[in-house]
C-alpha positions as CSV (number, residue, x, y, z in Angstrom):
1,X,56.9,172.6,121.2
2,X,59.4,169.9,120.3
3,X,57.0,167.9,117.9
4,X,56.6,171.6,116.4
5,X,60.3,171.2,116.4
6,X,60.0,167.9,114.7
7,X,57.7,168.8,111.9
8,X,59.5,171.6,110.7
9,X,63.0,170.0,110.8
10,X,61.9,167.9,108.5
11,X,60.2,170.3,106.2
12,X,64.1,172.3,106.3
13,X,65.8,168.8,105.5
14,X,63.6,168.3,102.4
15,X,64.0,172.2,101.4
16,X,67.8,172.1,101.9
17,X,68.1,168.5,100.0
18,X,66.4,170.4,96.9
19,X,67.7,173.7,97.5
20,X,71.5,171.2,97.1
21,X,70.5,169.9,93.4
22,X,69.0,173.7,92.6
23,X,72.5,174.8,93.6
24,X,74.6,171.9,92.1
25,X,72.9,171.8,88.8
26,X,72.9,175.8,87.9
27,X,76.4,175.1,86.3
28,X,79.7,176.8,87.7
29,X,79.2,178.7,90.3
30,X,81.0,182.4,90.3
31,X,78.7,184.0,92.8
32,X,79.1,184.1,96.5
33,X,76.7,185.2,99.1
34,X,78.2,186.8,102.2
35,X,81.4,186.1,101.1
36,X,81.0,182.6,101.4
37,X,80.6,179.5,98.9
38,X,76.7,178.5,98.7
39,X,77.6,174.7,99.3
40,X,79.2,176.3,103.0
41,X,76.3,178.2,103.5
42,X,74.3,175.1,102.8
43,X,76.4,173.1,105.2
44,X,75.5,175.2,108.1
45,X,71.9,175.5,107.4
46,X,72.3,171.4,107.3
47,X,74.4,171.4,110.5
48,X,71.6,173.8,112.4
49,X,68.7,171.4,110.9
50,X,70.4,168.3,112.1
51,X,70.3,169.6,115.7
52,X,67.0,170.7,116.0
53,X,66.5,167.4,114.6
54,X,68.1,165.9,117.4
55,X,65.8,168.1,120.0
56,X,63.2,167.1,118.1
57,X,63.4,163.5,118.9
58,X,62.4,163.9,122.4
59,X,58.5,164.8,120.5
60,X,57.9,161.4,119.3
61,X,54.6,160.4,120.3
62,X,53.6,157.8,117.6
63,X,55.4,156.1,114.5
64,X,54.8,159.4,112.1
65,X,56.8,161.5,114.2
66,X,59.2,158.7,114.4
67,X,59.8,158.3,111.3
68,X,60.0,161.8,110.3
69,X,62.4,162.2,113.2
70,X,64.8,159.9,111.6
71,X,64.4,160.3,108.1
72,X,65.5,164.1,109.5
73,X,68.2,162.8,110.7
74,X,69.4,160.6,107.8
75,X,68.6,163.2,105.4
76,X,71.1,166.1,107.1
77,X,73.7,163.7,107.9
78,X,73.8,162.5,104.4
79,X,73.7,165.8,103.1
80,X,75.9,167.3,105.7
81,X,78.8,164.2,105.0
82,X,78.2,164.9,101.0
83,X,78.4,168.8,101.2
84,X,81.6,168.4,103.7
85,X,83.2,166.4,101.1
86,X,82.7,168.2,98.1
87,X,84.2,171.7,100.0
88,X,86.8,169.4,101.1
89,X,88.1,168.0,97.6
90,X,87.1,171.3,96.1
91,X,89.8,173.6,98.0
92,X,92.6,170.9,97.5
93,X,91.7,170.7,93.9
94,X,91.6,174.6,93.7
């Protein structure tokens, strides 16, 4: 179960690192869904990844699942970190 875990941590990370330049590159963004910003909606999706990431590490069994474990890792932290401070600067500037 947790290299299951693993695998498709990793395929969310990747998804949600495109789905972030699909959503930063469609110009100004006057929409909402659910009454939230996309880039907070994002965020959490990024947040939820990042700990099943962290589950997943316990299904390591060889250097793939290794490095896919931490690349997950890397991946949602650096996204999470980035989102947090563009919805950061973006409400002060706003």
């Amino acid at each position: 179960m947790t290299k299951q875990l693993n695998f498709w941590s990793f395929v969310l990370s990747t998804i949600w690192v495109l789905l972030f330049f699909v959503i930063s590159s469609t110009g100004p963004n006057v929409y909402t869904i659910f009454g939230l910003h996309p880039h907070v909606l994002l965020l959490i999706a990024s947040l939820l990844t990042l700990l099943i990431g962290l589950i997943g590490l316990s299904g390591m069994k060889d250097w793939k699942s290794a490095a896919r474990s931490f690349s997950t890792i890397f991946l949602t932290l650096g996204l999470s970190a980035f989102l947090a401070f563009i919805i950061f600067f973006g409400k002060l500037a706003s």
